[in-house]
C-alpha positions in Angstrom: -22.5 7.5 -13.7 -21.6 10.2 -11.6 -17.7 11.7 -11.3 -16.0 10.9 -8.3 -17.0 13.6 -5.3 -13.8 14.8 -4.3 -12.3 18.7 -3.7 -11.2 19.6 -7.2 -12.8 23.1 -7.9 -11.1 25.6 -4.5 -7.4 24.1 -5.6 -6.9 23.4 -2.1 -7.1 19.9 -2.4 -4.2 20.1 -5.4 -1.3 19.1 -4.2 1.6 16.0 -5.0 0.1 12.5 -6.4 -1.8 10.4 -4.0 -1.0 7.2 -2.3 -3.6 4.9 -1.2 -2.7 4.1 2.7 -2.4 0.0 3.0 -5.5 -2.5 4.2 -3.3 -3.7 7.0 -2.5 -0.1 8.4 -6.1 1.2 8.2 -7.3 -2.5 10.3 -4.7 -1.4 12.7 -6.7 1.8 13.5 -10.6 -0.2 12.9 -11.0 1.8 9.3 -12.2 0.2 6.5 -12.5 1.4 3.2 -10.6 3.4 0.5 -7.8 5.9 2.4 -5.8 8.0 -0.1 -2.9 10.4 1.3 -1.2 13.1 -0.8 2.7 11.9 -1.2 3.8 15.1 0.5 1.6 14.9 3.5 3.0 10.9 3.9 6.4 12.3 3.2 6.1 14.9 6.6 3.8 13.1 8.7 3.2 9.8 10.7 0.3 7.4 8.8 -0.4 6.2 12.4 -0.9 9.4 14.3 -2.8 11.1 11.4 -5.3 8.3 11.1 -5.8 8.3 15.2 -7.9 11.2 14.3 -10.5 8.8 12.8 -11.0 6.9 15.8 -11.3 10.2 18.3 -14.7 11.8 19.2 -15.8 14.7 16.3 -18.9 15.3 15.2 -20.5 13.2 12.0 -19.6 13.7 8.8 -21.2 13.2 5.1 -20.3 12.8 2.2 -18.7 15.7 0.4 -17.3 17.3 3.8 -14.1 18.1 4.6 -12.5 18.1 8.0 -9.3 19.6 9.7 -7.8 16.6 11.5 -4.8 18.4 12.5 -1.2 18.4 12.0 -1.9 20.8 9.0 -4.3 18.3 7.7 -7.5 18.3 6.2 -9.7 14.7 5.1 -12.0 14.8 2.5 -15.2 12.0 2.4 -15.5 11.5 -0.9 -18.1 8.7 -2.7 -17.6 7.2 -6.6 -20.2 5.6 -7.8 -18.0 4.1 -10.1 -16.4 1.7 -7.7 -18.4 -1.1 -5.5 -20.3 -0.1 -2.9 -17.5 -1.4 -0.3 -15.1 0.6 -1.9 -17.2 3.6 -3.0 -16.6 6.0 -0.2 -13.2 7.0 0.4 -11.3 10.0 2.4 -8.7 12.0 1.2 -5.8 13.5 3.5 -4.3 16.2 2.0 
């Protein structure tokens, strides 16, 4: 198997433990799928308001790219083929 894609290697991505952001809040916003959040960035921002990003016109994204989504905030599309294929990709907010 293949490690988990996911920014490790600039130390950008480095910051407090991360919290996975609940089912019901990401159904709330039409997201499905495996949303992780650093602690810190949960701590100083609104769930809600970050995630509104998600549902806003930008262009496409793959995995392994990382986005600015504003409010100081960058998401990361990650894909672990560890996991099953529903929850295999992921984003990271950080």
């Amino acid at each position: 198997m293949n490690e988990p894609l996911h920014p490790t290697s600039n130390g950008e991505a480095h910051q407090t433990a991360d919290v996975q952001i609940p089912e019901a809040t990401l159904h709330k916003h039409y997201l499905s799928g495996e949303f992780f959040i650093t602690a810190e960035a949960a701590q100083a921002h609104d769930v809600d308001e970050v995630l509104r990003w998600f549902n806003g016109p930008h262009e496409p994204v793959t995995v392994g790219d990382t986005r600015d989504i504003g409010h100081g905030l960058k998401a990361y599309f990650g894909y672990d083929d560890s996991k099953p294929m529903r929850k295999a990709l992921f984003v990271r907010i950080y």
